[in-house]
N, C-alpha and C positions, 0 to 999 in steps of 0.2 A: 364409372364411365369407361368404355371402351378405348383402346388408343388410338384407333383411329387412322393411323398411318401404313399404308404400306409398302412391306419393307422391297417389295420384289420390284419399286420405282426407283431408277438409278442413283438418285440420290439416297434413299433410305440405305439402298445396299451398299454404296459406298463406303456411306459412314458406318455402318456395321463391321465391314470386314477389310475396311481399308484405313481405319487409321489405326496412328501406334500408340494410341493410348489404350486402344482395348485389344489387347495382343492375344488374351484368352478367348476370345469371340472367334477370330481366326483358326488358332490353332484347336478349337474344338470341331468348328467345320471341316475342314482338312482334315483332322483324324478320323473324323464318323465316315468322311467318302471315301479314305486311304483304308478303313478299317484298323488303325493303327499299325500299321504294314510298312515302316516302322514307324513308332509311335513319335510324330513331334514336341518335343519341348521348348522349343523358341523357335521365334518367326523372326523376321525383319521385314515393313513395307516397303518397300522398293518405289513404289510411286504415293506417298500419302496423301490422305484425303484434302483436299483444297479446295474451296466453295468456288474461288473464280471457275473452274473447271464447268460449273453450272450455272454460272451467270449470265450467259448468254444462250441465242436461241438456235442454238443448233442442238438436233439429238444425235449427238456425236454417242457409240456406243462405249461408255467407260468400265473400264474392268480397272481389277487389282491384281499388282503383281506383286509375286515376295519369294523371300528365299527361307529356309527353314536352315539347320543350326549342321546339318551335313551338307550342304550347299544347292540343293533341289532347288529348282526354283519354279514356281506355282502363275497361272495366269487362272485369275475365278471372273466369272462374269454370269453376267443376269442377259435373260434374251424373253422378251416379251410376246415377241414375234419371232418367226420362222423365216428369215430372208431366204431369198434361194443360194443353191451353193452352200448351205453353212456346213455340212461335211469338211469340204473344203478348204472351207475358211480356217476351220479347227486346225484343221492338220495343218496348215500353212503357218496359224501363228504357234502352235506347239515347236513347229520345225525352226523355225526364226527363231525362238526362245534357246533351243537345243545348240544349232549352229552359233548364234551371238555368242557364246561364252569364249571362244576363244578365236585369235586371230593367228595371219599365218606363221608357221614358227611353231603356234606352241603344240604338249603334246594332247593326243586323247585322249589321254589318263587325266587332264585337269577336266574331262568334261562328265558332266553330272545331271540326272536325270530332267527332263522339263515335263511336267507335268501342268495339262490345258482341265480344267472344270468349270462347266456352260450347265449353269439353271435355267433349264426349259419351263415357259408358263406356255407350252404346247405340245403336239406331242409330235415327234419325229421320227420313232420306229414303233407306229402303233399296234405291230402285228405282235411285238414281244412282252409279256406282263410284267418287266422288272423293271422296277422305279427308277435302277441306277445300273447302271452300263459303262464297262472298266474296261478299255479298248487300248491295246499294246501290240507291239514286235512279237506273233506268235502262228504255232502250226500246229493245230488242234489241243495236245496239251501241255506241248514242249514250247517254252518260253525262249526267246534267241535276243531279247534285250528290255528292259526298265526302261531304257533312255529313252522314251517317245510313249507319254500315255495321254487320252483323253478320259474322262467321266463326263458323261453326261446322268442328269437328276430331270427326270421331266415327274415335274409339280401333278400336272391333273392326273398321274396315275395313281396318285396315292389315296387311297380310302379312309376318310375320319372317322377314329372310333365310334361306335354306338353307344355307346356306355363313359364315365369319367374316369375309367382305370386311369393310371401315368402311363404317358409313352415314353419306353425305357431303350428304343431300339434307336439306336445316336441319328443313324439316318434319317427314319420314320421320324424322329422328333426333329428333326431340322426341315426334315417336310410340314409336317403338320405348324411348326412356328412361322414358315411361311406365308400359309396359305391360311393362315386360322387367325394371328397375333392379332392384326389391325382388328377384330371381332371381341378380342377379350380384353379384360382389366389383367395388369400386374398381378393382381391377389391369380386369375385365375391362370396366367402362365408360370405361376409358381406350383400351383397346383398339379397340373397335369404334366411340367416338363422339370427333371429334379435338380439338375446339374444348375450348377449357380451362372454358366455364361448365358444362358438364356433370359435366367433375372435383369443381367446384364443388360443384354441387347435391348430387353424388352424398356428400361430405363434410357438407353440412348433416344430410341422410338418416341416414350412420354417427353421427354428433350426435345425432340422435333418439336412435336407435335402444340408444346407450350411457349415455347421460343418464337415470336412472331416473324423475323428474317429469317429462323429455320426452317419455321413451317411454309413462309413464302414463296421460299428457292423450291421448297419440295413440291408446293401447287404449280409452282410454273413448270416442274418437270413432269409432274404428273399429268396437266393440260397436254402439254409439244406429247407425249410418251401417245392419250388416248386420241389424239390427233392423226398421229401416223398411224397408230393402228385402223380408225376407221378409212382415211385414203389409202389405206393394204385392202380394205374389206370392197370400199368402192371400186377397186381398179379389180378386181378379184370377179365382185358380181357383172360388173360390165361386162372385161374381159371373158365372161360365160353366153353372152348373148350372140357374138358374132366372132368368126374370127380374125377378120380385118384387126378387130376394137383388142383381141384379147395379144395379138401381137404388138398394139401398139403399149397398150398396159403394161404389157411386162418387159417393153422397152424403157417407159419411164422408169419403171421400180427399179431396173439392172442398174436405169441412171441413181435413183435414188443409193441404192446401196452399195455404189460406187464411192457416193459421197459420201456416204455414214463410215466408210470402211475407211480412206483418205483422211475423214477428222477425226477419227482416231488413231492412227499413226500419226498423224501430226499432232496431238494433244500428247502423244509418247514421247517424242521428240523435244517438247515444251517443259515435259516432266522432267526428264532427264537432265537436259540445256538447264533447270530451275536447281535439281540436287548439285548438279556442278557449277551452280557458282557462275554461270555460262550468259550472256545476254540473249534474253527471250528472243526467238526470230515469230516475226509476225504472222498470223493470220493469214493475212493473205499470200505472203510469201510463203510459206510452207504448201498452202494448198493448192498452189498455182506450179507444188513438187509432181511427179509421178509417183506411182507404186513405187518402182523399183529404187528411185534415187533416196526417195525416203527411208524405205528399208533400211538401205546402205549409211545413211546419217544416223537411224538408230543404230545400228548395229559399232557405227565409231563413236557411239557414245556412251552405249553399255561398255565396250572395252577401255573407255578413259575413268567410267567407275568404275570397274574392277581393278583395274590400274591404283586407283586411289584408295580402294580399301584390303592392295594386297599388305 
């Protein structure tokens, strides 16, 4: 039987690459999209996998952050949808990543690359044919800094074999487990993909998928997830008939992904305040923060763990 799950709904992904029990799940994606460039051997989650996070009915966008064993530290996220601005957006929480690490006083020298990876299930620079796209500090072919990269993976570009050869190319194969797993059995993603964290993942997945509060949390995320997506498609066709309708449309959506962009810093802020030991601030008081205040409370609160795990 198929498993049935898939992994590209934020809950699957989460638990894939965000908790610290399966640390080689992680560090095999990170090296296939690094190219091992240089190659990780240990990770740390930085915010681990927690169910309350999904217990309720916001589609706040959750990603995983982590730092690897030379102090990089990693933001991965799944994107279903194409909000507007998400250039942007990238660059903004890569920069926030980069900048948080140190406060005033210390030097440059303690600071260490940030590196942002966004799984697109759509496609955002359609005019170019490469799956994956490695965006840095550069002028043609002279490189002027590491510290600031994005990847982005968009999913639909990738072509599924014709044939059952194995896909042997790290990337290609974490495309294809994507976009294909929830289709096959375990026997057959052993088959075509060799590396054992894929066995792995695909074992998390059958876990969902037989666990009834796991598979539960996952249908309610996958309902809220194919939810927004048809009110992006409705406001989208509307907004094509008139243009009165199409301004007011992509008034709502800016509102919407105001919001989605707000509960996730604020779910940062909840992570963090949680790793330290900190008392939870509420719901509503966090979102009732600005962009910029929030920013500023994560940012004193990555520095009070750092603090703690110098």
């Amino acid at each position: 039987m198929a498993i049935g799950i898939d992994p590209t709904v934020d809950f699957a992904f989460k638990k894939l690459f965000g908790s610290p029990e399966h640390p080689d799940i992680t560090i095999h994606f990170l090296n296939a999209v690094l190219r091992d460039n240089p190659r990780i051997v240990d990770i740390e989650i930085l915010n681990p996998f927690l169910e309350r996070d999904f217990a309720d009915d916001r589609l706040a966008i959750l990603d995983v952050l982590a730092r690897d064993e030379t102090g990089r530290v990693f933001n991965i996220e799944m994107q279903t949808t194409l909000p507007s601005e998400l250039p942007e957006r990238l660059a903004y929480y890569v920069s926030s990543l980069f900048v948080g690490q140190i406060g005033r006083g210390d030097s440059y020298n303690e600071l260490r690359p940030a590196i942002g990876i966004c799984v697109l299930d759509g496609l955002l620079l359609p005019n170019s044919p490469q799956i994956l796209h490695d965006f840095r500090l550069r002028c043609g072919d002279i490189t002027l800094s590491d510290c600031l990269q994005i990847h982005l993976l968009e999913l639909p570009k990738y072509r599924l074999p014709s044939d059952n050869k194995r896909v042997t190319d790290p990337i290609e194969a974490w495309a294809y487990f994507l976009r294909q797993v929830q289709h096959l059995t375990a026997e057959q993603v052993a088959d075509q993909l060799a590396d054992s964290p894929f066995i792995e993942a695909a074992g998390i997945l059958e876990m969902i998928a037989r666990t009834p509060k796991e598979r539960d949390l996952y249908e309610a995320r996958l309902k809220l997830q194919r939810d927004e997506e048809a009110r992006l498609r409705y406001a989208k066709n509307q907004g094509l008939t008139e243009g009165i309708e199409l301004g007011r449309e992509e008034g709502l959506e800016k509102g919407r992904e105001q919001g989605r962009e707000q509960g996730k810093l604020a779910g940062s802020v909840q992570t963090l305040q949680e790793l330290l030991g900190e008392e939870i601030s509420a719901d509503k008081e966090l979102l009732g923060m600005n962009f910029d205040s929030l920013a500023t409370l994560i940012q004193q609160l990555q520095q009070k763990l750092r603090d703690r795990n110098v």
